[in-house]
N, C-alpha and C positions, 0 to 999 in steps of 0.2 A: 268921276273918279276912274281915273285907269287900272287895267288889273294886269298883273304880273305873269307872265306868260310861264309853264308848267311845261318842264322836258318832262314827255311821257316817256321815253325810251330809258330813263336815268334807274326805273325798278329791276328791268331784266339785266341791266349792267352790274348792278348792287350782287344781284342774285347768283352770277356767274363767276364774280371777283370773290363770294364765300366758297362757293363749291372749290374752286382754286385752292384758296388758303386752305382747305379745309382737306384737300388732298394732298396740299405737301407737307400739311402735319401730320397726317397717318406717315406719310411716306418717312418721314425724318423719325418719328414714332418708331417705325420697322427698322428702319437704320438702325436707331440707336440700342433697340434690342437685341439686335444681331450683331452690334460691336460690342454692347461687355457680355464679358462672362464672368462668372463667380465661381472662386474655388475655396470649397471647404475644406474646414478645420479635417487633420487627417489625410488631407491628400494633394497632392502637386498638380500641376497643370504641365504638360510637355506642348510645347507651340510649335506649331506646323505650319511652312507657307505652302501652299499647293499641294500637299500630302504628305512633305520633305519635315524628317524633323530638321529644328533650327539650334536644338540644342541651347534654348533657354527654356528656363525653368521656374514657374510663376509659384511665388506664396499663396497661399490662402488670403482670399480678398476679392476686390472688382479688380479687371483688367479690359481695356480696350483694344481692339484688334479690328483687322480689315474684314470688313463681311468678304463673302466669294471666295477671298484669297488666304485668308489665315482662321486656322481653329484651333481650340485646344482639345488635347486626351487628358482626361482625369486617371490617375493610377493613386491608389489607395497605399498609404504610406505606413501604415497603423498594423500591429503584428495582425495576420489573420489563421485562421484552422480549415483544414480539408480534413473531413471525416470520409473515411469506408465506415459502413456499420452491416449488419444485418437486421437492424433495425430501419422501414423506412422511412421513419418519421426522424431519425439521426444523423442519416447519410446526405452528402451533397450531392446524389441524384434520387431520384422518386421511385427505388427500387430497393432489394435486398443487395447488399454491394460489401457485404464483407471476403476478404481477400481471401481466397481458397488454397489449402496448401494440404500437402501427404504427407504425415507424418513416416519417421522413420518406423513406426510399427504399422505400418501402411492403413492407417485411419483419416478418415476424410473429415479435415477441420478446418473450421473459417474463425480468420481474426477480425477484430472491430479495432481500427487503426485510427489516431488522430496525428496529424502534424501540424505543428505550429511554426509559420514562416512569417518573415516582412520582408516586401525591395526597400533597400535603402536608398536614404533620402539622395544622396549625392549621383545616385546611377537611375534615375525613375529615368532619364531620356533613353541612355542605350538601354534599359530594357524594354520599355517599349519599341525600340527599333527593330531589338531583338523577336519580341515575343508578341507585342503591341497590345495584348488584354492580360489581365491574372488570370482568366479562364483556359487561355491558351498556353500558360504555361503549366499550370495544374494538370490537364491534357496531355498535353505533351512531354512532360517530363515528372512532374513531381506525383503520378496517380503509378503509370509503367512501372517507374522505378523502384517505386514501393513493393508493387507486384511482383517485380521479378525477383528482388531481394527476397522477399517474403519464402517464392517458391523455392530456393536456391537453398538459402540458411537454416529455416524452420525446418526442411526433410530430413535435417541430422537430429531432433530431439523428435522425442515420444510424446506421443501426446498426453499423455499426463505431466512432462516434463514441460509442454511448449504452457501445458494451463499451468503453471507454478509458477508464485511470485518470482525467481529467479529465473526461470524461461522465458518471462513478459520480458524482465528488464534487460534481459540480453540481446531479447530481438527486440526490441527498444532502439539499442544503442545501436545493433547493427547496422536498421534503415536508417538512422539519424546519418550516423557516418557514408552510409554510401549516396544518401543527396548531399550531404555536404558537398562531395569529389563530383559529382556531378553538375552540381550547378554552379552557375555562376557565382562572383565575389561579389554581384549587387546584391544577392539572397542570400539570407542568412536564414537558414535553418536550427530554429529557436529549442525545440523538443519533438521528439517524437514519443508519443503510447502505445501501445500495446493495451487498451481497455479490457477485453475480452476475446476468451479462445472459445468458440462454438463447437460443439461435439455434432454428430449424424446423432437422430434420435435412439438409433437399437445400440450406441455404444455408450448412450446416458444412462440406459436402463441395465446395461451391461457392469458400467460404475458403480450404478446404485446397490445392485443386487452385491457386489467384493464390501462395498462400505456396509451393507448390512450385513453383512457373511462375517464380516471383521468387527462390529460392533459386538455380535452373539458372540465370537470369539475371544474378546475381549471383558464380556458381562461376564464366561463361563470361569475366565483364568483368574476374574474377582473372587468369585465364590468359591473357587477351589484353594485362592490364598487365605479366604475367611474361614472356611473347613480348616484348614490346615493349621492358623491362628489359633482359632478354638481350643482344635484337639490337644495341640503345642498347650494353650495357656492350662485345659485343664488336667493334663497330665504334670505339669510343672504345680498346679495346685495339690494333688494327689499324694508327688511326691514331697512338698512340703507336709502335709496332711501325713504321711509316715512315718516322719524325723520326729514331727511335733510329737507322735505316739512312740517314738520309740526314746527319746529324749526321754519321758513320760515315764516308760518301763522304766529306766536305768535309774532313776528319779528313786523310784518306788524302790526297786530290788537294792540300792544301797543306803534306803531306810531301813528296807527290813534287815539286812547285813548289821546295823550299826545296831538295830533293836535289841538281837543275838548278841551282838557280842555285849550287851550291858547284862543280859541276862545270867553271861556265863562268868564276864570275867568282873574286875576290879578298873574303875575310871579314876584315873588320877589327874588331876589339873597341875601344869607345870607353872612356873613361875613367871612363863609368858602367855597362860593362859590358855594356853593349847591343852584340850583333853587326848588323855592319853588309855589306850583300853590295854589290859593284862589279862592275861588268862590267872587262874587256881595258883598253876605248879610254877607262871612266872612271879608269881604276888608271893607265895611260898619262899620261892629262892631268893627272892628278893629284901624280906623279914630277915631272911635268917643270916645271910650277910649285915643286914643292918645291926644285928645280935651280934656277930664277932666283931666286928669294928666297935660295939660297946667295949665289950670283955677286954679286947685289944686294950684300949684307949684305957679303963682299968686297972690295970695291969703295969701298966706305964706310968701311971700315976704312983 
């Protein structure tokens, strides 16, 4: 029985044609990673060929592109906030960053500032051309600007003025408006805050000490209305208290008046029932006319 002859050579050819396959699937594997990219919900993609923008503008989703030659910028389309704070766990850098300004009573006060901005959708390419990150334009224009405002407008109030609700909301409005003139029509400057006006420590304690200075003065101008109530209420008691007695008197003395005169004279009841007091010599004169008007009528007869 013949036997079938065997290419030894046929293993390392096997061996060499995976390794092959096996490198232009990483290889196409790499490719295809580096042609999509994904843009999220929230934010646009600006497409650049050789570092040129192209002035198209990718939705959120997968998109293919040229490795080497084309990439995308993500810009963040969604309102976002730039905090100053004096707080550093609030501010957008790893420091105390709230905006320092002199007041017009030349007191040294720092504000905790928020701004609320978005690029809009339609301008995400020219402002990346412009500006090409949010970080750089925060930098460069929307942190300055705040700043100089701040220092500029806030030195006309007092600092007790600039901490009042009405102080915040006017330098509020103020930065709001002067990034609006400043920045571009792709930025829309949402809101500006005025959070918090910070005092230097020796003019907290400076505060403190008028608001309690004005509290005691305030307890004292109580007590001296409730003194005053008092004395008021019980003197108005007092003098009801003497009418009552003197009503009282007059009560009594034209009791004993009317007692005297039953004593002295003659009470006659009229025919409306009113009593009537007479003295002796009136009760007298008064008989004796009734005696001639007899005689009269007498006489007549």
């Amino acid at each position: 029985m013949s036997r079938i002859p065997i290419d030894t050579d046929l293993s390392p050819k096997l061996t060499s044609a995976s390794i092959v396959l096996v490198v232009a699937m990483l290889l196409l594997g790499v490719v295809f990673l580096f042609s999509v990219v994904t843009v999220d919900e929230g934010d646009r993609g600006v497409l650049k060929e050789q570092g040129a923008v192209t002035g198209e503008v990718m939705e959120p989703g997968w998109h293919v592109v040229l490795p080497l030659v084309q990439s995308v910028e993500h810009i963040e389309i969604r309102p976002r906030t730039y905090t100053m704070s004096g707080d550093v766990f609030e501010g957008d850098v790893d420091e105390e960053d709230a905006v320092a300004f002199r007041s017009a009573d030349q007191q040294q006060v720092g504000a905790d500032i928020t701004v609320r901005y978005r690029v809009v959708e339609d301008g995400v390419d020219t402002f990346h051309s412009e500006w090409n990150t949010i970080s750089q334009y925060e930098n460069r224009l929307l942190r300055p600007e705040t700043i100089d405002t701040v220092a500029r407008e806030a030195s006309a109030l007092n600092a007790t003025e600039a901490n009042s609700d009405e102080g915040r909301e006017l330098l509020s409005e103020i930065i709001a408006e002067s990034l609006r003139e400043q920045s571009p029509n792709y930025l829309v400057i949402e809101s500006v805050q005025v959070r918090d006006i910070i005092f230097a420590p020796s003019y907290e304690d400076a505060l403190e000490d008028v608001e309690i200075a004005q509290q005691e003065a305030e307890a004292e101008r109580t007590r001296a209305q409730g003194d005053a109530d008092a004395e008021r209420i019980r003197a108005e008691g007092e003098a009801d208290a003497l009418r009552e007695v003197q009503d009282a008197i007059e009560q009594e003395n034209l009791a004993l008046e009317q007692i005297r005169a039953y004593d002295e004279g003659t009470v006659y009841v009229t025919d409306g029932g009113t009593p009537v007091i007479l003295s002796p010599d009136q009760t007298a004169s008064s008989t004796q006319d009734e005696d001639d008007e007899i005689t009269a009528n007498s006489t007549n007869d």
